[in-house]
N, C-alpha and C positions, 0 to 999 in steps of 0.2 A: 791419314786417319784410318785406320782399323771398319774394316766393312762388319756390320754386325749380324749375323749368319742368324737365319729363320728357320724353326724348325716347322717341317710339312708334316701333315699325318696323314695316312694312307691304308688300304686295304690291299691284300693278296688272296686269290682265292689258290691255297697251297693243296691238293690232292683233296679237292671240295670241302676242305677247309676254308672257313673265314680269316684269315689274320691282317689283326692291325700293327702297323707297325710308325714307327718316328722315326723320319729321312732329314738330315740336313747336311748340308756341304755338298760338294762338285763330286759327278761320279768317280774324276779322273786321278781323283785323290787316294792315298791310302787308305783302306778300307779301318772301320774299327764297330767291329759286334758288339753291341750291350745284350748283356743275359744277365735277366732279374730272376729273384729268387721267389719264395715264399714267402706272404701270399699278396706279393704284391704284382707289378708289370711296369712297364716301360716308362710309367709314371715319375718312377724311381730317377731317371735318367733325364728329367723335365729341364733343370737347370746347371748340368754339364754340357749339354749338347752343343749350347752354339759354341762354344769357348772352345768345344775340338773341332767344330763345323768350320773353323777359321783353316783350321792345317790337315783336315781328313775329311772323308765322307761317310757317316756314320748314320748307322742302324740299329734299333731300337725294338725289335717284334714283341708285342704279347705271345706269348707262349701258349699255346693250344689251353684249354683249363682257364686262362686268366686275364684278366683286364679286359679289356674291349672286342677277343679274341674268340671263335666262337669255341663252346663249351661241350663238348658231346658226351653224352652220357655214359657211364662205362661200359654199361652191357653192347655200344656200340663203337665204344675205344679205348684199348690198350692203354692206358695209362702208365707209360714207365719211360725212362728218359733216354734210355734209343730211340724211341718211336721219336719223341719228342726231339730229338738232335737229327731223326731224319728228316722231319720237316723244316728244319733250320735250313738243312742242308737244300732242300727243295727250293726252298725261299728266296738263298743266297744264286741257286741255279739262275732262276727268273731273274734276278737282278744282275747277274753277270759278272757277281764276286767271286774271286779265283782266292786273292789271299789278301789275309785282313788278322787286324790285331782282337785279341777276344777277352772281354770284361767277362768276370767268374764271380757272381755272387751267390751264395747259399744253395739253391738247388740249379740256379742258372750254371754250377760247377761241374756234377754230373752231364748236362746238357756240352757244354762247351768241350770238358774231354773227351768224351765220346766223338767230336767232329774232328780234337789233336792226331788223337791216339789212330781214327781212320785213316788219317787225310796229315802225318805230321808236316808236310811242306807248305799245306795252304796258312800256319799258324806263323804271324811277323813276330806276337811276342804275347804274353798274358798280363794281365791288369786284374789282381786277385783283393778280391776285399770280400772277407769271412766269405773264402768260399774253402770250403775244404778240401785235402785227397791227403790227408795225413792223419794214424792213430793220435798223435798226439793233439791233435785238435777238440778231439772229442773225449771231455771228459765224465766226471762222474753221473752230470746232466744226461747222459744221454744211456744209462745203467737199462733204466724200464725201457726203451726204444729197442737195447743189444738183446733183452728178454724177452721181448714180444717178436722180431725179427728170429729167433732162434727156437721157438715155437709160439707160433701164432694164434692161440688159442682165445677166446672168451674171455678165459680171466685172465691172461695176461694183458689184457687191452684192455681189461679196467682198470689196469695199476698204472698206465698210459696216463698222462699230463691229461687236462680239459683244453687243450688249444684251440679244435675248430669249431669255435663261439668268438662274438663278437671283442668278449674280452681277450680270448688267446690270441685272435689278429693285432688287437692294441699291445697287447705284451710283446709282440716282434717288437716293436718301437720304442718301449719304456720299460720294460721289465729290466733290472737291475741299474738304473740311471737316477744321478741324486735331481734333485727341484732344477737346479740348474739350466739341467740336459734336458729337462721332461717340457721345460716353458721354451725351447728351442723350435721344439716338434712342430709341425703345421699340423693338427689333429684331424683334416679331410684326409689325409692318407692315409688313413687304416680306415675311416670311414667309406671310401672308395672300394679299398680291398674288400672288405665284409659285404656289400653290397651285391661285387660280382660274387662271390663265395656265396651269398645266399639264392645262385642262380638254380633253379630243379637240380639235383644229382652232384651239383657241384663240391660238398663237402664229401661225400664218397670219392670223386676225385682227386680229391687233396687226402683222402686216405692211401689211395691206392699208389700214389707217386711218392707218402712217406714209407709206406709199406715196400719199392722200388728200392729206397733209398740204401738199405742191405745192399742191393747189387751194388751200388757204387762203391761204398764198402769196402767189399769183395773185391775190387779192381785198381784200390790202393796200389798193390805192385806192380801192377799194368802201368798205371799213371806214374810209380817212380823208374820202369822202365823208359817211359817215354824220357822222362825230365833227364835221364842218364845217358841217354841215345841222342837228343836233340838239342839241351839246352838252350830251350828258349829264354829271347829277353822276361823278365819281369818284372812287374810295379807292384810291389804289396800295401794295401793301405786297410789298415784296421782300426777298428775303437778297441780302445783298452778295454771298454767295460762290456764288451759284447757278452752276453747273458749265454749264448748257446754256442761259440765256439770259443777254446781256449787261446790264449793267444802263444801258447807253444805254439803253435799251429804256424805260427810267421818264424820263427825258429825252424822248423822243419824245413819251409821252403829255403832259408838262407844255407842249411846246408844240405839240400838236393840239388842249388840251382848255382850257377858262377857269377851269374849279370843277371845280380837281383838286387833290387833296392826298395827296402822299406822303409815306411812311418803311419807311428802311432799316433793318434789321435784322442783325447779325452773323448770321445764316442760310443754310440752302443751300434747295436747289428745294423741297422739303417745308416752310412756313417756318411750319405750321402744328403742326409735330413738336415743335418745341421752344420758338415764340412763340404758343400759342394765345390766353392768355390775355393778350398784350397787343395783337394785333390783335382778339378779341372785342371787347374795350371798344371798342377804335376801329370797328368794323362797328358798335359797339350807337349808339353815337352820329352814326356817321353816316347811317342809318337814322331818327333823328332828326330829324337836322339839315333831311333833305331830303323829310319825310313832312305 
């Protein structure tokens, strides 16, 4: 019978940092990073864990900024996602991971290349879901983002979407999904994100790391050097209906990458909300496949 894997939760205090993070499986196992996106955390990752806890040993941190994780104010942290992948990096130190497989979601993607592109040996393979490093990902949605990154001025930041409010946390999860998709959702999850997000400074935070987001940008042919030099394995798994990235974007990786395999899923950008368990089995195996 099938031993059924517990997931632990835990604190790291990373460079007087607070980080919380989600531990389960044997250390002895193949390593496997979860990196969540915007604006949520490790939450995201609640019910894949044990199903890879069976065959890896997996880790889960809030990301400095978010979930459980402590929050510092900008005037007293750098907000941008080197920082933020150096404290991954610090994390993983403390724990005694050398090389491990790396989950890439939305802004958890800048986070996680930034450790490839350093470190491209410690990487066993990527597990990409809507996380980007390709123009063609980003389509017309993201016009006012290219215009306010290109000069950052007052009024171009008022032609900026209203996202960080309560309802732009909810629209990560439901924004372009028919009745269907939307009665899937557990609605504490965006209710959780909005919560930590309304911590003092925290919405300047999430400015400052969408205002970063340029650099990663900027390092698309960095990251398609990488993919060209190293080919790593990877797992693509997307919703069709993801509102903010295209789904070129799974097109791109199939022809940057040789030992890639993809599936779409009727889902939107959370695609873990409502397909856990049928991406788990596909992580658990391929984890497997390439260990």
């Amino acid at each position: 019978m099938q031993a059924i894997q517990k997931v632990r939760h835990r604190q790291a205090d990373v460079d007087g940092l607070e980080v919380f993070y989600r531990e389960a499986g044997r250390p002895d196992r193949p390593a496997v990073l979860l990196l969540h996106g915007f604006p949520s955390s490790s939450h995201t990752f609640r019910e894949v864990m044990p199903t890879l806890a069976d065959v890896a040993y997996v880790l889960a941190p809030d990301l400095p900024g978010f979930g459980m994780s402590s929050s510092p104010t900008v005037d007293t942290y750098d907000y941008t996602f080197e920082n933020l992948s150096r404290a991954v990096d610090t994390f993983l130190d403390q724990l005694g991971v050398a090389r491990f497989f790396v989950y890439l979601h939305d802004f958890g993607a800048p986070v996680g290349y930034h450790l490839a592109t350093r470190a491209p040996d410690r990487i066993r393979g990527l597990v990409v879901q809507s996380g980007n490093a390709h123009e063609e990902g980003l389509g017309g949605q993201w016009d006012s983002a290219r215009a306010y990154w290109a000069d950052p001025t007052d009024d171009r930041r008022a032609e900026l979407p209203d996202w960080l409010t309560f309802a732009g946390t909810r629209d990560q999860y439901l924004a372009g999904l028919p009745e269907h998709l939307r009665t899937l959702h557990p609605p504490e999850s965006w209710h959780l994100d909005w919560e930590r997000m309304r911590r003092p400074g925290n919405v300047d935070a999430q400015f400052a790391l969408f205002g970063d987001y340029a650099s990663h940008v900027a390092r698309f042919e960095e990251i398609a050097g990488y993919h060209r030099a190293h080919q790593p394995p990877a797992l693509v798994l997307w919703g069709r209906r993801d509102a903010y990235f295209d789904v070129d974007e799974v097109l791109a990786y199939h022809r940057a990458l040789d030992r890639m395999d993809a599936h779409l899923y009727d889902g939107g950008h959370f695609l873990l909300e409502t397909h856990a368990a049928e991406c788990a089995q596909l992580m658990r195996a391929f984890v497997l496949d390439n260990t």
